[in-house]
C-alpha positions in Angstrom: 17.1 15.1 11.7 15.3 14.6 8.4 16.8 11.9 7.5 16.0 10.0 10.8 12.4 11.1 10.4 12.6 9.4 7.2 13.6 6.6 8.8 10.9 6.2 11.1 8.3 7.0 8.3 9.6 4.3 6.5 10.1 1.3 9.1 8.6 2.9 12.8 10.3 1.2 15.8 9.1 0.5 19.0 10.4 4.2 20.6 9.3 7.9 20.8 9.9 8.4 17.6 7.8 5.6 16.5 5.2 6.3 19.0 5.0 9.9 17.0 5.0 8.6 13.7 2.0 6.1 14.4 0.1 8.9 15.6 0.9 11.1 12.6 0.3 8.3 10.5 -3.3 7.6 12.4 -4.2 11.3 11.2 -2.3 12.4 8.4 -2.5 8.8 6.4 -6.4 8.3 7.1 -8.4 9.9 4.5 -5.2 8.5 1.9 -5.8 5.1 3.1 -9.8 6.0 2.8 -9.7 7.2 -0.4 -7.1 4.3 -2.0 -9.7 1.7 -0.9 -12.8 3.4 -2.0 -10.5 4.1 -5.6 -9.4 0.5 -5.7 -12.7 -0.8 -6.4 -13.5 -3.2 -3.9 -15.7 -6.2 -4.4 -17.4 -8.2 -1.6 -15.7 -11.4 -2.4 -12.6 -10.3 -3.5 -9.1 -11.0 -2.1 -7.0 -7.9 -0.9 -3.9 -6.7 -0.1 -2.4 -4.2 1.5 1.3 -3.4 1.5 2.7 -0.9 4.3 -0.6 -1.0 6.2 0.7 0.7 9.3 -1.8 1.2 12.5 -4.2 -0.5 10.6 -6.7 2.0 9.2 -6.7 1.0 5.9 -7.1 -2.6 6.8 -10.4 -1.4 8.9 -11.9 0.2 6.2 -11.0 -2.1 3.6 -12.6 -5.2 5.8 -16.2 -3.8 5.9 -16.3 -3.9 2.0 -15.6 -7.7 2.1 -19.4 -8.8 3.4 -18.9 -12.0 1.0 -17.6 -15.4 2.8 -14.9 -15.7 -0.1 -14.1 -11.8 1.1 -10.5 -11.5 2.3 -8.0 -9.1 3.7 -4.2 -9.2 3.4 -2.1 -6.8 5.4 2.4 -6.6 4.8 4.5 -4.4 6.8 8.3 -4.4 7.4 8.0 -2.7 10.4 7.3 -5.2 13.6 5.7 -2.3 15.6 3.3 -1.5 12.9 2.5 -4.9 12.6 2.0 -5.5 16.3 -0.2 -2.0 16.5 -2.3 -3.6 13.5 -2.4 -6.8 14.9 -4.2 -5.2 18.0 -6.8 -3.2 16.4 -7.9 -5.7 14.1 -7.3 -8.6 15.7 -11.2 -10.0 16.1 -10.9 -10.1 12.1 -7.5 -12.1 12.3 -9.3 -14.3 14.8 -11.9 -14.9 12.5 -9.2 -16.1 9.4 -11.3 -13.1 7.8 -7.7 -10.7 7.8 -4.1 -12.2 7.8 -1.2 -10.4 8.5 2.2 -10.6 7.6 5.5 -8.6 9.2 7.8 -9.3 5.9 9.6 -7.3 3.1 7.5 -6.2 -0.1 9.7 -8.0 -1.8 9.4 -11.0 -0.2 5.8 -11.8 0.6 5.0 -15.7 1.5 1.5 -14.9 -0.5 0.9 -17.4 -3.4 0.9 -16.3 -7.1 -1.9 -14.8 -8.9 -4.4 -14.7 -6.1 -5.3 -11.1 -5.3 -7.4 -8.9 -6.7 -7.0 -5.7 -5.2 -4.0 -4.0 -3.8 -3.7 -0.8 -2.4 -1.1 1.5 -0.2 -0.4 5.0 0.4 3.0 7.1 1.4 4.7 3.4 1.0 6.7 2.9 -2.5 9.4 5.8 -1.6 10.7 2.9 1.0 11.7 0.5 -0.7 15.3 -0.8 -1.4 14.3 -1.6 -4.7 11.7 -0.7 -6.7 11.4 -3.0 -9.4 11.6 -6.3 -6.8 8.7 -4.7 -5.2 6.6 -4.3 -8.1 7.8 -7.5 -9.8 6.4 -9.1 -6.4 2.8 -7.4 -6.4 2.8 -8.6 -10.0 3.4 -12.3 -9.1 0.4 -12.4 -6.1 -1.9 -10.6 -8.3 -4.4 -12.1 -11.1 -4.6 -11.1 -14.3 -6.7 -7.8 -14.5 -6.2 -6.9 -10.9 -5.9 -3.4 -9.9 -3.2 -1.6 -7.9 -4.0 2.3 -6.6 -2.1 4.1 -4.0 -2.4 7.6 -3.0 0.0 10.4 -2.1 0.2 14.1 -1.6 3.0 14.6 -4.1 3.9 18.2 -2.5 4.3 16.7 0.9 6.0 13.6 -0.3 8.6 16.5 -2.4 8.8 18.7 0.6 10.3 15.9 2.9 12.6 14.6 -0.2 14.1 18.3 -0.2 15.1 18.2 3.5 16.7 15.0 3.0 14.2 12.6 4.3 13.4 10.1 1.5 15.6 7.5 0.4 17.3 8.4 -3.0 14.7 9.2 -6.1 12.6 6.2 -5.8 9.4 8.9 -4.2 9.4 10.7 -7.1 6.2 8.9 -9.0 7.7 8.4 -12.5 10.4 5.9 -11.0 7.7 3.8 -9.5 5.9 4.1 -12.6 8.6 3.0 -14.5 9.3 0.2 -12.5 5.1 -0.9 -12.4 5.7 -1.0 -16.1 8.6 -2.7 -16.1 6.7 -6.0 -13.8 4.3 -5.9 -16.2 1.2 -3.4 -15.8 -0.6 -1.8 -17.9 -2.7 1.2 -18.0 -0.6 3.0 -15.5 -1.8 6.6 -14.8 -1.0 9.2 -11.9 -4.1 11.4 -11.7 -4.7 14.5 -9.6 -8.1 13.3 -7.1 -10.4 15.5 -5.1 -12.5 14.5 -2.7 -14.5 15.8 0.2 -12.4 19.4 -0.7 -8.8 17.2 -0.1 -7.0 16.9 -2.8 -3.8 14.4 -3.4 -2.8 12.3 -6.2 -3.5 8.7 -7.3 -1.4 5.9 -9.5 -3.1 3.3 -10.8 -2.0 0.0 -12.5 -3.3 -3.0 -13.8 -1.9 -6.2 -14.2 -1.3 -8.2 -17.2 0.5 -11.8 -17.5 1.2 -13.8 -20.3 -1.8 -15.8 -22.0 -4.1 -13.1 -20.6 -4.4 -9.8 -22.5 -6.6 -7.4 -21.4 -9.7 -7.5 -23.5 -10.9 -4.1 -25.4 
């Protein structure tokens, strides 16, 4: 049973389970998605992505931070019913060109290189087939300096690994902070974050490419 609930965490379908796991994802995810956007640093006319964006709530908030014209919103999911849900909620911002949305693989996103500045996520890395081509791929859209945060409630996140419903190792943080490494970040952290009396966790990273090391 686990295991399929990991499944539907990871890529929702269009079925009950889905339909279950949006609306757990609606109320357990929101004050993580709240809190990686507000922890990301947000400029008005920066470009951001999200990866795993689910329903869409972290996408909303994020879009209200962008008041600039230059301001602009990027949203990946693998899973087509999270897309479609999104897709719906925000879809006066897509209208506008002001949000773009994109049903594809983290490891495979048709985004050009070194154009965000932002990217955030929450309960999303554990997913992933591979790590490393996942984090080699934020690296490539990102610009040099840009800053990656997602959140996660690490004793949740363990408690569902225990009962067999995350894939392999890859939730536990140190592999995805190896692998964030690895790409090419810098100044990557995991920090214990309270806020409003919730508390979770936080990684950080930021990234560094050739020709432009971070100035002291």
């Amino acid at each position: 049973m686990w295991h399929y609930i990991g499944k539907q965490l990871g890529r929702p379908t269009r079925s009950l389970a889905g339909w279950l796991v949006s609306k757990f994802l609606r109320v357990g995810n929101r004050i993580l998605e709240e809190n990686a956007v507000r922890l990301c640093g947000i400029q008005p006319g920066d470009t951001v992505l999200e990866v795993g964006h689910g329903p869409g709530l972290g996408l909303q908030s994020a879009a209200g931070l962008l008041t600039q014209p230059s301001g602009s919103l990027i949203g990946v999911d693998y899973s087509k019913y999270m897309h479609q849900m999104a897709s719906d909620l925000l879809k006066d911002l897509v209208a506008s060109g002001k949000v773009t949305l994109h049903h594809c693989d983290v490891a495979a996103m048709p985004l050009a290189d070194s154009i965000v500045d932002k990217v955030f996520h929450c309960n999303c890395y554990y997913f992933w087939p591979d790590l490393r081509m996942g984090t080699a791929e934020l690296h490539r859209v990102m610009k040099p300096g840009g800053v990656m945060v997602t959140t996660l409630r690490l004793h949740w996140v363990a408690a569902v690994a225990s009962r067999g419903g995350m894939p392999g190792e890859n939730w536990r943080p140190e592999a995805y902070m190896e692998a964030l490494r690895d790409s090419g970040f810098v100044d990557v952290r995991i920090e214990d974050v309270q806020h409003n009396n919730i508390n979770f966790q936080a990684i950080y990273a930021t990234s560094q490419k050739r020709g432009h090391a971070m100035q002291c």
